[in-house]
C-alpha positions in Angstrom: -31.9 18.9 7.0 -33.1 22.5 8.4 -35.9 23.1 11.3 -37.9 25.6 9.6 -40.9 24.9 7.3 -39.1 26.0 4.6 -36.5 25.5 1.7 -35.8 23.3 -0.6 -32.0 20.7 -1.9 -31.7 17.3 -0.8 -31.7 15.2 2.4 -28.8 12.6 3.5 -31.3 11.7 6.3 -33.6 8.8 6.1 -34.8 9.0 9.8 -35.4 12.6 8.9 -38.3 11.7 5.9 -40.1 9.3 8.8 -39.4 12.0 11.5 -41.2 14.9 9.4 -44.3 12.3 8.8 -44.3 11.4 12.3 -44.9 15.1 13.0 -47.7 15.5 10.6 -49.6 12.8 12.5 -48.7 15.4 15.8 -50.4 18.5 14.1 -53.4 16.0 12.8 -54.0 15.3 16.5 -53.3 18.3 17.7 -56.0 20.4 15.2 -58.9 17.3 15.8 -59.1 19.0 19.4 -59.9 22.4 17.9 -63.9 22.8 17.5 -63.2 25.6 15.4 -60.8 23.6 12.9 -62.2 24.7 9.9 -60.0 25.9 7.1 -60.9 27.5 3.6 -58.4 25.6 1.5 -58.7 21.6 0.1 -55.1 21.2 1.1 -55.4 21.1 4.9 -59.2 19.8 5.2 -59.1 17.6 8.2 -60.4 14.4 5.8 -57.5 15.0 3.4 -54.8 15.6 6.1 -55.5 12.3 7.3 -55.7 10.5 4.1 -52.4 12.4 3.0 -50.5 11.1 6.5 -51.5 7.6 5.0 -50.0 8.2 1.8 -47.0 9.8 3.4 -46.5 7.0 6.0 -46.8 4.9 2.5 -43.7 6.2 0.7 -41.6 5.9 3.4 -42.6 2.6 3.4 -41.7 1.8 0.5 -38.3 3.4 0.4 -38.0 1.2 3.1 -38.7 -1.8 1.5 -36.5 -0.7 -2.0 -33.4 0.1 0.3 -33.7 -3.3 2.0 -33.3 -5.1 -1.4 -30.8 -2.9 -2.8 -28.5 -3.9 0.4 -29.0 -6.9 -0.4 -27.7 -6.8 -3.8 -25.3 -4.9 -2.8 -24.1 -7.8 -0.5 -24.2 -10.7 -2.9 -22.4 -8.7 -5.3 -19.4 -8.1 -3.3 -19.3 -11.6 -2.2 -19.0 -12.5 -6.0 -16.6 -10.0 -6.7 -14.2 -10.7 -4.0 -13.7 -14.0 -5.8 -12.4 -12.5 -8.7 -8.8 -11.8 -7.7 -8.7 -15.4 -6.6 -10.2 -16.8 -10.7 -7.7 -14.2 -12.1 -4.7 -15.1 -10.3 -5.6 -18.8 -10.7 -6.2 -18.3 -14.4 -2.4 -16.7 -15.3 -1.2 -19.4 -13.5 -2.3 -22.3 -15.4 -2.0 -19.8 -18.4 1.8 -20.1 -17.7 2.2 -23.5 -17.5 0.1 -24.2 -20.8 1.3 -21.2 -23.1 4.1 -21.4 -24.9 4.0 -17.2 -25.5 5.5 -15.0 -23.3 3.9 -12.1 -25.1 -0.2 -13.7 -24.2 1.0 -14.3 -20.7 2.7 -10.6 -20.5 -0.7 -9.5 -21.6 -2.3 -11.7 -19.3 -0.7 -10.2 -16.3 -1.1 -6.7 -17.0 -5.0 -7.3 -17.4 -4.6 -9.1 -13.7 -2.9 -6.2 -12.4 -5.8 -3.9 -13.6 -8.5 -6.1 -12.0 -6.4 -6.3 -9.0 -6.2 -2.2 -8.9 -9.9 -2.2 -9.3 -10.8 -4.3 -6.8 -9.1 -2.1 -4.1 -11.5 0.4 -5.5 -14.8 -0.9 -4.6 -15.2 -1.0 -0.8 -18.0 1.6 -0.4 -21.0 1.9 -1.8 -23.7 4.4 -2.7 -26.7 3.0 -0.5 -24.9 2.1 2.4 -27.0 3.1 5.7 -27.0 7.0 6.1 -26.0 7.7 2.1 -28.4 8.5 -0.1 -27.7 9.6 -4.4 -30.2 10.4 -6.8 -27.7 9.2 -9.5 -27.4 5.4 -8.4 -24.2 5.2 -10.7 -21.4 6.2 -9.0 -17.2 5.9 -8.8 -18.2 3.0 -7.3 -20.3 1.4 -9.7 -17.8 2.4 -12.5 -15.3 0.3 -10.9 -17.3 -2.9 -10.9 -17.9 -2.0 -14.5 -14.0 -1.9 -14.6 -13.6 -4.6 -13.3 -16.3 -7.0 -15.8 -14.5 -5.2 -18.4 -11.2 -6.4 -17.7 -12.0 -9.9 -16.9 -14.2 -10.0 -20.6 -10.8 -9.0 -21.6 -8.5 -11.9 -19.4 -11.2 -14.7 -20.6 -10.6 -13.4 -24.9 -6.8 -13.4 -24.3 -7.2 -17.0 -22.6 -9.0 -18.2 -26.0 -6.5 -16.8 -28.2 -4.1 -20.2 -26.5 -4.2 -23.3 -28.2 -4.3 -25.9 -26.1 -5.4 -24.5 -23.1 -7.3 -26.9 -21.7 -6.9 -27.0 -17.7 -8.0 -30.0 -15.2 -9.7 -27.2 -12.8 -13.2 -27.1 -14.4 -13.7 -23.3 -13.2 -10.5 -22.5 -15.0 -11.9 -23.9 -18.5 -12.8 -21.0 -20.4 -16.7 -22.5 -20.2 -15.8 -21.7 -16.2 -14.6 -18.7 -16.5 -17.2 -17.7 -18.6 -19.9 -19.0 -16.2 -18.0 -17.1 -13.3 -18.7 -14.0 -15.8 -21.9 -13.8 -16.2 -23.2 -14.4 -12.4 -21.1 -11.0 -12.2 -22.4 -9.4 -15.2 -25.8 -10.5 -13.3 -25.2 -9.2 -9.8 -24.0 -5.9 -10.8 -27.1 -6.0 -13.2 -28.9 -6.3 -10.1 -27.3 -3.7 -8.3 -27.9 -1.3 -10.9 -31.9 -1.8 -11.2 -32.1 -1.9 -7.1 -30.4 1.2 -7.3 -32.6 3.0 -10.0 -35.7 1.2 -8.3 -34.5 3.2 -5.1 -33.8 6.2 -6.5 -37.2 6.4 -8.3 -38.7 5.9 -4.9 -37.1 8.3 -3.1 -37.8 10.7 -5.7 -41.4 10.5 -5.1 -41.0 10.6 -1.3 -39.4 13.8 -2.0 -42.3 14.9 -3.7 -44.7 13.9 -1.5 -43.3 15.5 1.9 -41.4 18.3 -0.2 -43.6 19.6 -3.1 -43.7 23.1 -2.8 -47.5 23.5 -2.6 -49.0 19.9 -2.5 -46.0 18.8 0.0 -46.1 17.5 3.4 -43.9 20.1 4.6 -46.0 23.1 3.1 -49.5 21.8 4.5 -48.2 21.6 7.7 -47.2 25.1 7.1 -50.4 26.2 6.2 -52.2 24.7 8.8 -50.1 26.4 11.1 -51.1 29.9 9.4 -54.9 29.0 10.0 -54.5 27.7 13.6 -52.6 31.5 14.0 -55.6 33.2 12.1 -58.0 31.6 14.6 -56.2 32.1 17.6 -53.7 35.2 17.3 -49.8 34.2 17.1 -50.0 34.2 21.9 -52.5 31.9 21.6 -51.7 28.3 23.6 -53.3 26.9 20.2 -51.4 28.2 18.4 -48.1 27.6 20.2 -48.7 23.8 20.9 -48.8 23.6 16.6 -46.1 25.9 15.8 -44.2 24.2 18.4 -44.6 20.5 15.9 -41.2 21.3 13.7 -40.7 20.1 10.5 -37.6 19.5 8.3 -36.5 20.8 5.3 -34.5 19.1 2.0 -31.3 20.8 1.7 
């Protein structure tokens, strides 16, 4: 993020959204102790500077918030996932002992090796503290995709065995099948945390960076009318100009 008041791209900044509000609530301040605060446009009205800080305060709030539960999705899919070498390994195990066809458990082993591969894939993700994406799908998120995909794929091949019936109740394919779909659910979870967050941030990024109705621009503008009342050497107008603001880039 840049130092002037304008511009435009995208931020990889939180702290720099809460900053930038922080120093609108400075120039709010600062312009209630000028008697002659009077400005011509809507925008920068003292009333609606003070209910847009709210709003803006708001938003960052809320991004907040959606972040907080994305992590934690985030978390508890992980955890799930990192069981899933474990139930795979397990699974061509007992597959061997049971099976009678070298060919199933061939196939059986080359799916393991693919969920195994995956796995190492997965150790970053998208909203961990100081990322930001405004696509919440990423190489990341594919691999978890991956890696449902070929375990769908183990659990049909495990079918296809007569007889396999194992003592290990997680191992029965009602177990494994079980074991699926709390992953098919926490990646589900991910996903909509992610797209929740995402939406959010996009309308933080409107708020503070609209290019006439933003945060950003109104402190601009203000800063233009303090100048116009005072003349650029004024100490008015150099304690305002002096409140900087960030950019998106």
């Amino acid at each position: 993020m840049t130092t002037n008041t304008n511009g435009g791209g995208h931020s990889n900044s939180e702290t720099g959204h809460a900053k930038n509000v922080a120093q609108f609530q400075k120039i709010i301040t600062k312009c209630e102790l000028l008697a002659d605060f009077n400005p011509p446009n809507p925008l920068i009205y003292m009333v609606e500077l003070k209910k847009f800080y709210i709003s803006a305060n708001e938003i960052i709030r809320l991004v907040h918030e959606a972040k907080g539960g994305a992590d934690v999705f985030i978390n508890e899919r992980q955890i799930e996932f990192q069981k899933l070498d474990s139930v795979s390994t397990r699974t061509i195990n007992i597959l061997a002992v049971i099976a009678n066809e070298p060919k199933i458990v061939a196939d059986a082993r080359t799916i393991v090796r693919r969920i195994r591969g995956e796995a190492s894939k997965p150790k970053t993700d998208e909203n961990q503290p100081g990322q930001e994406t405004n696509t919440p799908r990423s190489n990341s998120q594919q691999s978890y995709d991956k890696l449902i995909d070929h375990f769908v794929a183990l659990i049909e091949l495990v079918k296809q065995v007569n007889g396999y019936e194992p003592n290990e109740e997680d191992l029965t394919i009602a177990g494994l099948e079980v074991y699926l779909a709390d992953l098919v659910m926490r990646n589900k979870n991910v996903i909509q945390a992610n797209a929740e967050l995402a939406k959010t941030r996009k309308e933080r990024d409107k708020k503070l960076y609209h290019a006439v109705e933003g945060l950003v621009n109104r402190a601009k503008l203000v800063k233009l009318y303090v100048k116009s009342l005072y003349g650029s050497s004024s100490t008015e107008y150099k304690q305002i100009n002096a409140i900087k603001f960030r950019t998106l880039q």
